[in-house]
C-alpha positions as CSV (number, residue, x, y, z in Angstrom):
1,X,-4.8,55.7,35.4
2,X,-7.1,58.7,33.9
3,X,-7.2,60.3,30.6
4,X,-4.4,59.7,27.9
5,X,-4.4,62.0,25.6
6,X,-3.1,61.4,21.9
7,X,-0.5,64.1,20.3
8,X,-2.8,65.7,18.5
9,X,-4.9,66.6,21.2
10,X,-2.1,67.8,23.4
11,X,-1.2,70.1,20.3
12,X,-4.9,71.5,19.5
13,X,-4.9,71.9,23.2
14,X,-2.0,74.4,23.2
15,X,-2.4,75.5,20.0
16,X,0.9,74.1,18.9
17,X,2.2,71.5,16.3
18,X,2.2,67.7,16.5
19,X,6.3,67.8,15.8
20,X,6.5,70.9,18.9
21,X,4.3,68.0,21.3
22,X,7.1,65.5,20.1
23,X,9.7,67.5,20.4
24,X,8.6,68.5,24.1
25,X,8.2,64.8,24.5
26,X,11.9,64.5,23.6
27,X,13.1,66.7,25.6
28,X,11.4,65.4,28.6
29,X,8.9,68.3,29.4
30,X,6.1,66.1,29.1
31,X,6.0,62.6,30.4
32,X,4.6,59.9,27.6
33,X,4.0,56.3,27.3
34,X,4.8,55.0,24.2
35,X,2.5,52.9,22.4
36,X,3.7,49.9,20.0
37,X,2.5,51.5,16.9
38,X,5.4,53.7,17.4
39,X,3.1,57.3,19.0
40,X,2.6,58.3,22.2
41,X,-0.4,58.7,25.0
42,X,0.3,61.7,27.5
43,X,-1.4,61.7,30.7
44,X,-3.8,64.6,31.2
45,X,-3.6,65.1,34.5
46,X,0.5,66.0,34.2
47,X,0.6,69.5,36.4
48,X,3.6,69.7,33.4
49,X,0.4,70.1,31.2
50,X,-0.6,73.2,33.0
51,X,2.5,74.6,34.0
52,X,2.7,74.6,29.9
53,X,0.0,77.0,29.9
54,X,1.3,79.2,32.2
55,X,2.0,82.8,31.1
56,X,2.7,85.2,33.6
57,X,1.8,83.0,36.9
58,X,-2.0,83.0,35.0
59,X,-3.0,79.6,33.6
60,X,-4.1,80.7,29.7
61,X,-6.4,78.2,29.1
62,X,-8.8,78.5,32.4
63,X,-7.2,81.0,34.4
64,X,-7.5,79.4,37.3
65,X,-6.1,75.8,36.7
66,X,-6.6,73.2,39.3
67,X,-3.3,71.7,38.8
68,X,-1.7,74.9,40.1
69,X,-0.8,75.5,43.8
């Protein structure tokens, strides 16, 4: 398995809050593992991650996102 990310770093990452990351997580836009203390690690190779980012068929984080077809 690669990088788990914690739901704080998934929210600095898009520049959103730790309750919208939950909320996503909730709603099953982004796939989580829950941990026994109760958070969550998120997988940081999710192409959900990118497709996230996407505004107008451009990645806004790189641009060019290697998740992307």
């Amino acid at each position: 398995m690669g990088e788990m990310l914690r739901i704080h770093q998934v929210a600095r990452r898009f520049s959103v809050t730790n309750r919208t990351v939950r909320r996503w997580i909730a709603e099953g836009k982004i796939i989580a593992a829950p941990t026994p203390g109760g958070s969550y690690r998120i997988p940081a190779d999710q192409k959900v991650l990118c497709n996230l980012r996407i505004k107008n068929g451009i990645c806004v984080k790189c641009k060019q996102c290697r998740f992307c077809d």
